[in-house]
DRENDOLUM-691326 format. One record per residue (C-alpha): x, y, z. Coordinates in nm, 4 decimals, m for minus. Layout:
BEGIN
<<X,Y,Z>>
...
END
This chain:
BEGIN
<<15.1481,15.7686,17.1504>>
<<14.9686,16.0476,17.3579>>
<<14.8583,15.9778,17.7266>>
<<14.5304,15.9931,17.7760>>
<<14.4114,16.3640,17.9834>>
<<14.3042,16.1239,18.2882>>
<<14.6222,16.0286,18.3718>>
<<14.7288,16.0962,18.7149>>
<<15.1520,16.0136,18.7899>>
<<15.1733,15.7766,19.0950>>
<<15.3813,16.0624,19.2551>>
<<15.0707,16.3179,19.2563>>
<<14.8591,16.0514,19.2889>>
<<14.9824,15.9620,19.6663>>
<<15.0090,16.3233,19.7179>>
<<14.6487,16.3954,19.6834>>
<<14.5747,16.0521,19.8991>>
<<14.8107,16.1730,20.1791>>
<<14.6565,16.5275,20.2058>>
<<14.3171,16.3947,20.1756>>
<<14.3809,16.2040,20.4905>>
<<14.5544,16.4245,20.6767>>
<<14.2238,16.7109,20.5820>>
<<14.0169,16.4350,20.7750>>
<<14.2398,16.3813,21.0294>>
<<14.2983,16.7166,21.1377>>
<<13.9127,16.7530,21.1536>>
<<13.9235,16.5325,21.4992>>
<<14.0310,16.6608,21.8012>>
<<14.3701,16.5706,21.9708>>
<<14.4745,16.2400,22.1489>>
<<14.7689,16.2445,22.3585>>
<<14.9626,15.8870,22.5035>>
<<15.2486,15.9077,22.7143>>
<<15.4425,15.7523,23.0046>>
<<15.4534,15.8053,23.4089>>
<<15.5898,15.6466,23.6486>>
<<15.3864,15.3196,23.6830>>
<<15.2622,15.2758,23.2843>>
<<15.0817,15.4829,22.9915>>
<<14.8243,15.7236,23.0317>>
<<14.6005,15.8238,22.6964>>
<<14.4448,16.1440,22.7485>>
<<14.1602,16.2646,22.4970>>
<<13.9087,16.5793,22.4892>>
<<13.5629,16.3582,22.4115>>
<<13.2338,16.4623,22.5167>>
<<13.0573,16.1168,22.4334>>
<<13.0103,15.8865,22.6853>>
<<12.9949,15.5971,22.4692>>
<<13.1851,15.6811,22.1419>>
<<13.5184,15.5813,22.2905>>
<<13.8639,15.7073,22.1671>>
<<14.0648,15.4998,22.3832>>
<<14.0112,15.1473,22.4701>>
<<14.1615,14.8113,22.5494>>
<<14.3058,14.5564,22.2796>>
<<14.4374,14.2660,22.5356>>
<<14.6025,14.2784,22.8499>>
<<14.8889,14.4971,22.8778>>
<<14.7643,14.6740,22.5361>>
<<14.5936,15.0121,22.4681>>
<<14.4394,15.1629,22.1861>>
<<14.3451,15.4984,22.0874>>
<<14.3006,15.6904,21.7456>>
<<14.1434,15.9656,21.5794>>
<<13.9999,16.0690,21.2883>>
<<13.6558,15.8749,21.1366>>
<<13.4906,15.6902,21.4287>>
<<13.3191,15.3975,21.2171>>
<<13.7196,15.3651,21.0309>>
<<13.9057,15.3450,21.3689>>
<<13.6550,15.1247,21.5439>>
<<13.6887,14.8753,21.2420>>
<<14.0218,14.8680,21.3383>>
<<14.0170,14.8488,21.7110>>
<<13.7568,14.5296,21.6682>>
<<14.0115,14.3943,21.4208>>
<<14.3152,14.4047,21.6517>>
<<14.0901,14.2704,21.9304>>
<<13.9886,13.9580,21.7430>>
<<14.3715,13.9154,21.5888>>
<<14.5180,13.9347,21.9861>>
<<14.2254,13.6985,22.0887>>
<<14.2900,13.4456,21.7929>>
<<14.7025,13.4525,21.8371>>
<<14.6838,13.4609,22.2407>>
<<14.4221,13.0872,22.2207>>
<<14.6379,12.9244,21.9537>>
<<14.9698,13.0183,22.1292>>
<<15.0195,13.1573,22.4709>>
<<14.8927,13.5195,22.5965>>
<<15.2516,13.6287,22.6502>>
<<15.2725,13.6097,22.2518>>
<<15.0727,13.9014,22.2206>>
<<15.2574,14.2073,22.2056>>
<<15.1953,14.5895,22.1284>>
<<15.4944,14.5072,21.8700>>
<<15.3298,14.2199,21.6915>>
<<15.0230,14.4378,21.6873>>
<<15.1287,14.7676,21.5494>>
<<15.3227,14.5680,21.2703>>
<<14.9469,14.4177,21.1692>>
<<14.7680,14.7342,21.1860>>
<<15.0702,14.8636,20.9452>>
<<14.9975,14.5831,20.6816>>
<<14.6520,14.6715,20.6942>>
<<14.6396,15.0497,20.6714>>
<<14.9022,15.0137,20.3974>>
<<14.7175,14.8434,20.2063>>
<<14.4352,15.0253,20.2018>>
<<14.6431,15.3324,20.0976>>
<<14.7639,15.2016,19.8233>>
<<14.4363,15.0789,19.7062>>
<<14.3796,15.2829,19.3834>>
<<13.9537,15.2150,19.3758>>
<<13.9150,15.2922,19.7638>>
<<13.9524,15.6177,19.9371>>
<<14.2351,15.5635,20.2525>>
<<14.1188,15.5644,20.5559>>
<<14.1165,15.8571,20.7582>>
<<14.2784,15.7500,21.0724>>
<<14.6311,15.8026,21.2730>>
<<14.6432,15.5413,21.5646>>
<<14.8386,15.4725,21.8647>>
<<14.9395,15.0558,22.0293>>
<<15.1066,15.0905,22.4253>>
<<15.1793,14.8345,22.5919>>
<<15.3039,14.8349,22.9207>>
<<15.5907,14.6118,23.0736>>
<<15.6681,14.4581,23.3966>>
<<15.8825,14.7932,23.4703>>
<<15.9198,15.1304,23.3108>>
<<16.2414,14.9915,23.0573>>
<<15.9905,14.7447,22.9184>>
<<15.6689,15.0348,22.8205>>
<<15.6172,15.0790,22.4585>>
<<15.4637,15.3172,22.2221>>
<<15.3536,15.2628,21.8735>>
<<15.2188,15.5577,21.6370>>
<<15.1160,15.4729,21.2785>>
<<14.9594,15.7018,21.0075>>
<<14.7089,15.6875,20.7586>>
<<14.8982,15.5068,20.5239>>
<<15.0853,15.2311,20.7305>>
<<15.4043,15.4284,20.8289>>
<<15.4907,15.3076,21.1812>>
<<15.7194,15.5450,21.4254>>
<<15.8451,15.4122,21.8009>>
<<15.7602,15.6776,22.0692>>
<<16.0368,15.6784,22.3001>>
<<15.7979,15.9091,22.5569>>
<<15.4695,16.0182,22.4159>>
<<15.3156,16.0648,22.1028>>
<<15.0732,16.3357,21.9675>>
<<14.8034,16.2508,21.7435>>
<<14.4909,16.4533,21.5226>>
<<14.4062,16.8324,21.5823>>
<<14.7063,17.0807,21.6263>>
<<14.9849,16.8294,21.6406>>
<<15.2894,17.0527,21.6296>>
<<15.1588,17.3077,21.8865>>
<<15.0193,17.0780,22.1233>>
<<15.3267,16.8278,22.1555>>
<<15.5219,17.1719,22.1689>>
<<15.3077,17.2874,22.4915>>
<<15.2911,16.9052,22.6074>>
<<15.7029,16.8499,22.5560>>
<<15.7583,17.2394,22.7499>>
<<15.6155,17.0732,23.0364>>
<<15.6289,16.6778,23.0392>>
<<15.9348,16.5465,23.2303>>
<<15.9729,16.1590,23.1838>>
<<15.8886,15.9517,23.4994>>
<<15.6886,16.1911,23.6515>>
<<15.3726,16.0876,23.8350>>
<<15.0068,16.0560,23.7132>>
<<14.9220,16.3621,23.8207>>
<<15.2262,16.5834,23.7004>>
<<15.1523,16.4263,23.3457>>
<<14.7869,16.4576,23.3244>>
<<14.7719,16.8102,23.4109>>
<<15.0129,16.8044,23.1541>>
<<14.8270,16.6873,22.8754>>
<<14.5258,16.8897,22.9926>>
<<14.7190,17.2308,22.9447>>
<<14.8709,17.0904,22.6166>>
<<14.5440,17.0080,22.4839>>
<<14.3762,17.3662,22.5679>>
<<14.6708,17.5197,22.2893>>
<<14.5045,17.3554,22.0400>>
<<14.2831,17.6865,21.8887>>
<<13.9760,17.5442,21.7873>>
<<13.9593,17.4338,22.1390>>
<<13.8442,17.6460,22.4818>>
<<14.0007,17.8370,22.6971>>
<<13.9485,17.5758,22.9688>>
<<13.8804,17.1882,22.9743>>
<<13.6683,17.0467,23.2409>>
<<13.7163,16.7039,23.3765>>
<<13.3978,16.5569,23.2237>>
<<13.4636,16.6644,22.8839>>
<<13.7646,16.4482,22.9031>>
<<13.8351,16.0854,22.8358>>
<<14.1586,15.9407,23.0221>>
<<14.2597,15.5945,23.0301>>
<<14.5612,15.4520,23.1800>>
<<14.7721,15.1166,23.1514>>
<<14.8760,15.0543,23.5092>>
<<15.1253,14.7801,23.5854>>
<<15.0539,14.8723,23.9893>>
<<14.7571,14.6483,23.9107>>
<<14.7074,14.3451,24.0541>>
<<14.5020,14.1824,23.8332>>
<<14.5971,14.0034,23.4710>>
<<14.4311,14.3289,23.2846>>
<<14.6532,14.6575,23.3374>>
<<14.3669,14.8539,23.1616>>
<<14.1327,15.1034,23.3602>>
<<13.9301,15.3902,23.2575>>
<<13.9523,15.7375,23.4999>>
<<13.6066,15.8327,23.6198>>
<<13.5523,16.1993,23.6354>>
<<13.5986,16.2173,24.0144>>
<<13.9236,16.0400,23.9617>>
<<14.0490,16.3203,23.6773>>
<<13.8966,16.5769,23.9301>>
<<14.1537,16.4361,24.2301>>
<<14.4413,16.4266,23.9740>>
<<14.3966,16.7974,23.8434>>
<<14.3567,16.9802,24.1695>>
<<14.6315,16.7699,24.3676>>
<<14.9170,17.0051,24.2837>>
<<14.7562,17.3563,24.4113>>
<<14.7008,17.0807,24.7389>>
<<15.0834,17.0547,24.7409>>
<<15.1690,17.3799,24.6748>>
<<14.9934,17.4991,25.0113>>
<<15.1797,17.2437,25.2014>>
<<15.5523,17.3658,25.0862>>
<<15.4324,17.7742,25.1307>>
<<15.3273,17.7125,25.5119>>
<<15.6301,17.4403,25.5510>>
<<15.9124,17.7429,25.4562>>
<<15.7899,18.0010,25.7462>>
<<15.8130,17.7342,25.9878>>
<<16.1852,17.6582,25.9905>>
<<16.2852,17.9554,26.1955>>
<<16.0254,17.8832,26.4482>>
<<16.2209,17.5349,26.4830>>
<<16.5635,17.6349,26.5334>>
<<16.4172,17.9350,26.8029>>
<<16.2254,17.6946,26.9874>>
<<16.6030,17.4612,26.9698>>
<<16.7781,17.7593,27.0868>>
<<16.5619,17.7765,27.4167>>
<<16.5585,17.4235,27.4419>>
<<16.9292,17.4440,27.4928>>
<<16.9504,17.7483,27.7325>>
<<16.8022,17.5923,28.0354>>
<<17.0036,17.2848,27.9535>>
<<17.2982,17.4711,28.1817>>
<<17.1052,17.4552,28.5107>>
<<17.0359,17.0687,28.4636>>
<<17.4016,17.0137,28.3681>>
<<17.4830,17.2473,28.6923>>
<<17.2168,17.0397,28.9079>>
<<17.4191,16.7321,28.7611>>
<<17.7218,16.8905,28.8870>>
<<17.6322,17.0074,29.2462>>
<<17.4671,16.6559,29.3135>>
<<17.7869,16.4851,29.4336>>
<<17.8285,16.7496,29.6843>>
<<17.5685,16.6149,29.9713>>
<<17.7529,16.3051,29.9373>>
<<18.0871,16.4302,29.9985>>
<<17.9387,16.5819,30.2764>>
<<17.7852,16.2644,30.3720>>
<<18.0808,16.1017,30.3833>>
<<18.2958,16.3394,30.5523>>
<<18.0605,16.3345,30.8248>>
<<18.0778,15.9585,30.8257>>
<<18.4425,16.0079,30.8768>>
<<18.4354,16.2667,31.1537>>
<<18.1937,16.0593,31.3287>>
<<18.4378,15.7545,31.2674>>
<<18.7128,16.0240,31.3834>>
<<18.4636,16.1312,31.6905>>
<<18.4184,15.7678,31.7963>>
<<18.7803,15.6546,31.8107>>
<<18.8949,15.9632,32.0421>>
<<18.6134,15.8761,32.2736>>
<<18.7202,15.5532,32.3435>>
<<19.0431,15.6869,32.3965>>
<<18.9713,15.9008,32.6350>>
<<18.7650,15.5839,32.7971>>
<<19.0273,15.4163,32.8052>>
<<19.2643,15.6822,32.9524>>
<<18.9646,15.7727,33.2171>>
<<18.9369,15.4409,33.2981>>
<<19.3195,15.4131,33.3440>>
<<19.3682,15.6991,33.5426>>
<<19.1262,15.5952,33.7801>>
<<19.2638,15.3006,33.8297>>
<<19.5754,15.4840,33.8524>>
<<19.4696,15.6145,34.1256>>
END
């Protein structure tokens, strides 16, 4: 029996689904999520003010993704309504960036292998931050429910390979805000269909900070904040230049603090001499006194004497 001239083998078949999604996704531009010192930062180039990238899920839980806006946001309300429903019915401590990503797996999955529905072109990222820096997680799962563990940062949409090659020449793990945001900034500017230059309000930066007092570790950076971050190194730099010139000066101005340290030691030394001096005139007036009342004594003798 012939096969009819539709057929499609299930091994071309996913082929042509994967590199559909992955055309889509490469449309969007570049989303970068990594770790510093106090939690996760997500850093985004996004020109709307209101079509967010990144955003909160629960807690101690980000979110960010790229690709088709209405796809992603379907899936960002989704999570949000699964965290809400599992943190009432148990505790809030059940809700984890783990038990999250593993449902956002089931779902894209599905959806990919859907033969009658397109998949969903989408690559997102779950972080969740922990009580200390051992405890952060990272969660990055493709268009068709694959699911990887970040152990630092992940790179998502645009240019991946040459932007997590710039970002990974210049990230160091546990560095500070500021170090990793100007960071991501330079990485981002590699990706070609990009600018030369990204200013701070064409940016979108979100970070989960365990620093924070309250329950919710989520913020979102304001443009004066970003601003701060990216010009706080050239701030530094200054400070170290006019701190190495000044060393010298130091150990001159120690060298003349210790040359007239002789004539105080000298003073120190001379200043029992008036005493002695004292003294020994103490004891030739002593001396003086006892011959005089000798010679009293003898005067008044000898005139009685005679």
């Amino acid at each position: 029996m012939s096969q009819p001239t539709f057929y499609v083998s299930p091994e071309q078949q996913v082929k042509d689904r994967a590199d559909f999604a992955r055309a889509g996704i490469a449309k969007g531009r570049s989303v970068i999520v990594a770790r510093y010192a106090d939690g996760i930062v997500f850093v985004s180039e996004n020109r709307s003010k209101s079509l967010h990238k990144v955003s909160e899920i629960y807690d101690r839980i980000g979110f960010a993704a790229v690709g088709r806006y209405n796809e992603f946001e379907n899936l960002r309300v989704a999570g949000i309504r699964h965290a809400d429903v599992r943190g009432y019915a148990y505790d809030r401590r059940d809700v984890t960036g783990r038990m999250l990503a593993g449902a956002y797996a089931q779902l894209l999955g599905t959806i990919f292998s859907a033969v009658m529905e397109k998949p969903w072109e989408v690559e997102i990222a779950v972080a969740e931050v922990g009580e200390t820096s051992e405890g952060d997680e990272i969660y990055r799962l493709a268009f068709d429910g694959s699911i990887t563990d970040e152990p630092q940062f992940a790179v998502m949409g645009g240019a991946t390979d040459k932007i997590s090659a710039a970002f990974s020449s210049q990230y160091v793990p546990g560095a500070s805000l500021a170090d990793v945001l100007r960071a991501a900034i330079a990485a981002l500017i590699a990706d070609p269909r990009g600018g030369a230059s990204l200013t701070p309000d064409a940016l979108e930066v979100g970070v989960l900070d365990r620093t924070r007092p309250s329950l919710r570790k989520f913020r979102r950076l304001s443009v004066d904040e970003i601003t701060a971050l990216t010009q706080a190194k050239p701030k530094q730099g200054r400070a170290r230049k006019t701190a190495t010139p000044e060393a010298p000066k130091t150990s001159a101005i120690s060298e003349v603090d210790t040359e007239p340290a002789k004539p105080i030691v000298d003073s120190e030394v001379k200043a029992p001499a008036p005493r002695r001096r004292r003294t020994s005139k103490a004891a030739a007036t002593s001396e003086d006194a006892a011959p005089d009342n000798g010679d009293t004594k003898v005067t008044e003798t000898g005139e009685t004497g005679e």
